[in-house]
N, CA, C and O atoms as a Tinker XYZ file with bonds, in Angstrom:
   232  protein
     1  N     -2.198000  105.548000  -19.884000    73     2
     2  CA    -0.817000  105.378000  -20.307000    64     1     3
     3  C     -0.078000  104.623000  -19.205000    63     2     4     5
     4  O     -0.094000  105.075000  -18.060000    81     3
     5  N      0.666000  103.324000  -19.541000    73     3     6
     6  CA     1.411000  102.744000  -18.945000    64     5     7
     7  C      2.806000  103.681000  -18.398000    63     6     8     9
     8  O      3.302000  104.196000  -19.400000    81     7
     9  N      3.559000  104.050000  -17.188000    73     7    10
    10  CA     4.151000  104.900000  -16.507000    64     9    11
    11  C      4.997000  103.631000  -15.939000    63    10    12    13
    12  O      4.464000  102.708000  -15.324000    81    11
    13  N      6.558000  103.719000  -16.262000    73    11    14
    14  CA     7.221000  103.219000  -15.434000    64    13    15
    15  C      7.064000  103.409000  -14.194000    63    14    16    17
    16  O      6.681000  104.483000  -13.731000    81    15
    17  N      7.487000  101.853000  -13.148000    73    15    18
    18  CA     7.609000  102.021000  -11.828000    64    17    19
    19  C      9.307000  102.525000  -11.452000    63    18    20    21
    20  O      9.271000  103.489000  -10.688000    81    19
    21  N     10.182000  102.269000  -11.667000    73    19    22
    22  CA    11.405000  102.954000  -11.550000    64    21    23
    23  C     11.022000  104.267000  -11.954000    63    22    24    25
    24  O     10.389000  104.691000  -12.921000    81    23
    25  N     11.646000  104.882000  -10.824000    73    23    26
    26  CA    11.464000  106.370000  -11.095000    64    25    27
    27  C     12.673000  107.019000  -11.645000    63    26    28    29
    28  O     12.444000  108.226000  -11.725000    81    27
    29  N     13.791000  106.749000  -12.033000    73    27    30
    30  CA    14.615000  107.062000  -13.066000    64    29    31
    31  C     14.282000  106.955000  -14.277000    63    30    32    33
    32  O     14.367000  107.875000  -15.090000    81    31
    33  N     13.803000  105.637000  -14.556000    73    31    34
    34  CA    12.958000  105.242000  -16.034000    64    33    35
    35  C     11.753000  105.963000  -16.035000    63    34    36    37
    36  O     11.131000  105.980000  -17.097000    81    35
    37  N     11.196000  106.688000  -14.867000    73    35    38
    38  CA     9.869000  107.249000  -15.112000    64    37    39
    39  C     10.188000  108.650000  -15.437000    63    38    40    41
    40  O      9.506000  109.367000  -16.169000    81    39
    41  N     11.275000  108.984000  -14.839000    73    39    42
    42  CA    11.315000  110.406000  -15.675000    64    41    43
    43  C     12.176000  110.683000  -16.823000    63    42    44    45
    44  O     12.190000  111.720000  -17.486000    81    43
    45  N     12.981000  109.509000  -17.001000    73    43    46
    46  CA    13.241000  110.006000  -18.655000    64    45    47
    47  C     12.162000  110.110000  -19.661000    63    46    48    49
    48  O     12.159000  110.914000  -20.593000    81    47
    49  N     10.876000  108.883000  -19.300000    73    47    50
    50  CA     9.937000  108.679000  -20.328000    64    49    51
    51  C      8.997000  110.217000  -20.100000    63    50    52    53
    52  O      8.357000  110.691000  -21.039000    81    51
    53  N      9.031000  110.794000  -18.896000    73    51    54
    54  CA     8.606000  112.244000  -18.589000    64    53    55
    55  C      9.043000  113.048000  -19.637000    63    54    56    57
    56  O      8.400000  113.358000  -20.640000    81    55
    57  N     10.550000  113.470000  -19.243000    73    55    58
    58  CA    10.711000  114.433000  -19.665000    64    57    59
    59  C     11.141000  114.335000  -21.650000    63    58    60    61
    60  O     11.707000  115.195000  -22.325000    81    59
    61  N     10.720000  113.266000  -21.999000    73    59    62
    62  CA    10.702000  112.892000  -23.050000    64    61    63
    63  C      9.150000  113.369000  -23.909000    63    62    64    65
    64  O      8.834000  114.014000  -24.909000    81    63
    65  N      8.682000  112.833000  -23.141000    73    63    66
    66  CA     7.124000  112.963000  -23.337000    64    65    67
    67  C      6.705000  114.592000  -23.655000    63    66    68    69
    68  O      5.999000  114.957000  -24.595000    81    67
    69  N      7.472000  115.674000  -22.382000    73    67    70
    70  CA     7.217000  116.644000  -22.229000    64    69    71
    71  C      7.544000  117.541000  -23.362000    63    70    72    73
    72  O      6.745000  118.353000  -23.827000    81    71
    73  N      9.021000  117.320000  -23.880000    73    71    74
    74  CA     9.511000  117.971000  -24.874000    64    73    75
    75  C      9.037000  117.719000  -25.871000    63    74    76    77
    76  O      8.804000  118.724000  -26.543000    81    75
    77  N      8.606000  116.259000  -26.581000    73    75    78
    78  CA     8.199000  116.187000  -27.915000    64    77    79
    79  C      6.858000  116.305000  -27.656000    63    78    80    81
    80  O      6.581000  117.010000  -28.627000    81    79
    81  N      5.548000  116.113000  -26.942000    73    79    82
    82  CA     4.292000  116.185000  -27.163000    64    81    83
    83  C      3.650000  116.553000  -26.056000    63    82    84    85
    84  O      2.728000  115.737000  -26.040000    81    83
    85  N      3.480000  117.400000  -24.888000    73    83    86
    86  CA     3.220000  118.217000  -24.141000    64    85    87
    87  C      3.638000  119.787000  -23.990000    63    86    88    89
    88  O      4.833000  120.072000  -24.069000    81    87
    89  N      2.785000  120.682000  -23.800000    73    87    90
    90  CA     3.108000  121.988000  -23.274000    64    89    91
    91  C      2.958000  122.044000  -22.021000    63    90    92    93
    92  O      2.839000  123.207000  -21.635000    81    91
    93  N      2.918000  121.364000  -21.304000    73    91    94
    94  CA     3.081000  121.793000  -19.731000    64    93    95
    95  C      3.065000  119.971000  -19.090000    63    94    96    97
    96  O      3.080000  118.932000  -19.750000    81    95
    97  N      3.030000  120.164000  -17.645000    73    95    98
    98  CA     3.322000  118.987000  -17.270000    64    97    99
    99  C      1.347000  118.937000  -17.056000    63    98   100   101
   100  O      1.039000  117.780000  -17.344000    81    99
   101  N      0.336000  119.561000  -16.764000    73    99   102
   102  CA    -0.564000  119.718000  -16.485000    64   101   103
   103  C     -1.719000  118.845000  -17.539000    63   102   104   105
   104  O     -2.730000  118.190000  -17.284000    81   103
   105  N     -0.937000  119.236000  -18.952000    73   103   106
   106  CA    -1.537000  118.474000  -20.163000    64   105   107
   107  C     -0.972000  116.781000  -20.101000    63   106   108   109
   108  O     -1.518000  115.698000  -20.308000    81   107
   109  N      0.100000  117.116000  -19.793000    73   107   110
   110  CA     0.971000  115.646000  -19.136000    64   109   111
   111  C      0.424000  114.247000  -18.504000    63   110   112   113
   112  O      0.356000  113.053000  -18.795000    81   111
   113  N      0.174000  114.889000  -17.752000    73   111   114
   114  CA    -0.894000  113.853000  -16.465000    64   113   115
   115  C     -1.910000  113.991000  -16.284000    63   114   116   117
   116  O     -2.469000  113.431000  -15.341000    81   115
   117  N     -2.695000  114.998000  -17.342000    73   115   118
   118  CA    -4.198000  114.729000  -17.766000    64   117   119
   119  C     -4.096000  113.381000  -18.613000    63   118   120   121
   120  O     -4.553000  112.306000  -18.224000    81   119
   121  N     -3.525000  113.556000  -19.658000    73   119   122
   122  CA    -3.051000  112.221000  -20.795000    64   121   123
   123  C     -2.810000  110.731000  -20.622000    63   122   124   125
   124  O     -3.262000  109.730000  -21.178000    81   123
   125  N     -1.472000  111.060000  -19.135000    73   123   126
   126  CA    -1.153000  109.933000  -18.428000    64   125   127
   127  C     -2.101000  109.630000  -17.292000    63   126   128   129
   128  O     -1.776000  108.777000  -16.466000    81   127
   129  N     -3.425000  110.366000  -17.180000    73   127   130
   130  CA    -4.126000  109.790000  -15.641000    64   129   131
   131  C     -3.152000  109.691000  -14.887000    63   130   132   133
   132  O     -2.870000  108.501000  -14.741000    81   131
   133  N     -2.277000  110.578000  -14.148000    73   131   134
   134  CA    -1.773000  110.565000  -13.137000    64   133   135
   135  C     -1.841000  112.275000  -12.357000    63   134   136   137
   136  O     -1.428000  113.259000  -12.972000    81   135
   137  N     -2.293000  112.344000  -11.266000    73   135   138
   138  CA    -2.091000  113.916000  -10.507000    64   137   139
   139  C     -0.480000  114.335000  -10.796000    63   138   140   141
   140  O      0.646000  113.849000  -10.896000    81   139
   141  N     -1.092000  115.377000  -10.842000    73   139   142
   142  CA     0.194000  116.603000  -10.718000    64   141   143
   143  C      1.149000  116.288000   -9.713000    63   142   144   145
   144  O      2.325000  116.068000  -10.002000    81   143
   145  N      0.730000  116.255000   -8.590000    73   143   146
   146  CA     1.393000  116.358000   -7.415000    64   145   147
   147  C      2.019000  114.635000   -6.918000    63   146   148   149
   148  O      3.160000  114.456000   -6.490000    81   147
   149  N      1.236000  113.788000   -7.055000    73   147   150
   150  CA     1.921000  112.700000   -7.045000    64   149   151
   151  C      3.570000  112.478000   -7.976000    63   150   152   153
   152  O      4.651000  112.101000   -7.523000    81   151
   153  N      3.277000  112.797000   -9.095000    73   151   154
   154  CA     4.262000  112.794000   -9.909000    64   153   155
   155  C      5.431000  113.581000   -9.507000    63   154   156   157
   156  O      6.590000  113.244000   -9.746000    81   155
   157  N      5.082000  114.632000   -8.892000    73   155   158
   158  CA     5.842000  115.530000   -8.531000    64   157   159
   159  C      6.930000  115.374000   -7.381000    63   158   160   161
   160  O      8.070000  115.815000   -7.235000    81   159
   161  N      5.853000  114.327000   -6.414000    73   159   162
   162  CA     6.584000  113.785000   -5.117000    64   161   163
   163  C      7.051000  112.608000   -5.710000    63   162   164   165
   164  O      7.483000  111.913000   -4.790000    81   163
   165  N      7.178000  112.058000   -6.728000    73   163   166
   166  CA     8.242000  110.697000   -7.274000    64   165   167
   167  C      9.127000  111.162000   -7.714000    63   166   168   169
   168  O     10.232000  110.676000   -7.472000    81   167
   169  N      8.976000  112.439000   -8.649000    73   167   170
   170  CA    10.322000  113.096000   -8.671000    64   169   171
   171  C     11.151000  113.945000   -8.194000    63   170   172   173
   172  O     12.199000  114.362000   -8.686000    81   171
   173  N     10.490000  114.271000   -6.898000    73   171   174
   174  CA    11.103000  114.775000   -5.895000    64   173   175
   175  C     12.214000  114.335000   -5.125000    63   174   176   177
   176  O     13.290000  114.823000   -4.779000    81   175
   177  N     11.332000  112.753000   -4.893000    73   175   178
   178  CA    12.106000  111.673000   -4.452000    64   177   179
   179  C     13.153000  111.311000   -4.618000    63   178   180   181
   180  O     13.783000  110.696000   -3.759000    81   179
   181  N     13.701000  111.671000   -6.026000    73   179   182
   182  CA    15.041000  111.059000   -6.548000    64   181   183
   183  C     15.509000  112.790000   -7.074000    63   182   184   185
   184  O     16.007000  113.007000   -8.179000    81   183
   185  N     15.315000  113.548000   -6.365000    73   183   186
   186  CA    16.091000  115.098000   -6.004000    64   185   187
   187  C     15.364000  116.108000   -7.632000    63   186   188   189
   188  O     15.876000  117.211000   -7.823000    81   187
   189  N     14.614000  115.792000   -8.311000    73   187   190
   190  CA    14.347000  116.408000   -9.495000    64   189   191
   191  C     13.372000  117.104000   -9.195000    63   190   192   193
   192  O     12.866000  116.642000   -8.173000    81   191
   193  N     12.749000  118.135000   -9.619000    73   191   194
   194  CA    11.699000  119.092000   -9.150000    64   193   195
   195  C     11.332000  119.513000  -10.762000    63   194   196   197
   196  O     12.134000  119.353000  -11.683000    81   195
   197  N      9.793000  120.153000  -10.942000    73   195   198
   198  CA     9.738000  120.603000  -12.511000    64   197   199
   199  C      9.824000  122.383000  -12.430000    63   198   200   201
   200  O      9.360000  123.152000  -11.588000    81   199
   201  N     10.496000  122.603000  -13.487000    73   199   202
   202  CA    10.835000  123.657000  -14.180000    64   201   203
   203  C     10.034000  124.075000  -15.011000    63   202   204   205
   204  O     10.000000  123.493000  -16.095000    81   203
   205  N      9.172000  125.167000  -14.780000    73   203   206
   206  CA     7.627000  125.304000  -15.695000    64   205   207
   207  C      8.189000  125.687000  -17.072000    63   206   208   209
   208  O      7.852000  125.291000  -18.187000    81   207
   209  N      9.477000  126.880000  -16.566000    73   207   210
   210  CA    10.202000  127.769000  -18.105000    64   209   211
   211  C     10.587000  126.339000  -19.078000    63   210   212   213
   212  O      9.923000  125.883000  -20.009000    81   211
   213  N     11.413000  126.014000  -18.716000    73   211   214
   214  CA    11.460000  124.309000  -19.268000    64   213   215
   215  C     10.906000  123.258000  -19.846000    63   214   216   217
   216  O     11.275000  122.568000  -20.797000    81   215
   217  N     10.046000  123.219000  -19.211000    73   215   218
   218  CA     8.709000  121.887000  -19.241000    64   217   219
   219  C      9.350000  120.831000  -19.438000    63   218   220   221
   220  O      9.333000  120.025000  -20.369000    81   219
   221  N     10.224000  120.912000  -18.002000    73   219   222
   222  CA    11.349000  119.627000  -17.837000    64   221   223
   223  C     11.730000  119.032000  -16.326000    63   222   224   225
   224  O     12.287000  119.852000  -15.595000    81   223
   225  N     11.593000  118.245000  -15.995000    73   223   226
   226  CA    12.210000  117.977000  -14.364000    64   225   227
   227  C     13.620000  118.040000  -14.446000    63   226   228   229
   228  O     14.202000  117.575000  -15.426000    81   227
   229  N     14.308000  118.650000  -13.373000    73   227   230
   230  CA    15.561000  118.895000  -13.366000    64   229   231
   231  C     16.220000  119.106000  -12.121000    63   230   232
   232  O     17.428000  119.344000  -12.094000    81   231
């Protein structure tokens, strides 16, 4: 899966992704070939962290 490089644009298409066709972020970035934790430190980066109750960065 193609993943925006802007990481604003990368986590709307996230947390978009998450709500309509993922249960966790884990199924997420199995899908998208991307680690957990990378993703995590891009959206860290721009102050967002994930919310498991959620299954949302926020």
């Amino acid at each position: 899966m193609d993943l925006p490089k802007d990481a604003v644009m990368l986590l709307s298409v996230v947390n978009m992704k998450l709500r309509d066709f993922y249960p966790s972020l884990e199924a997420f970035c199995e899908a998208a070939e991307i680690g957990v934790e990378e993703l995590k430190e891009k959206m860290a980066a721009i102050d967002y962290e994930y919310d498991r109750d959620a299954n949302q960065f926020v």
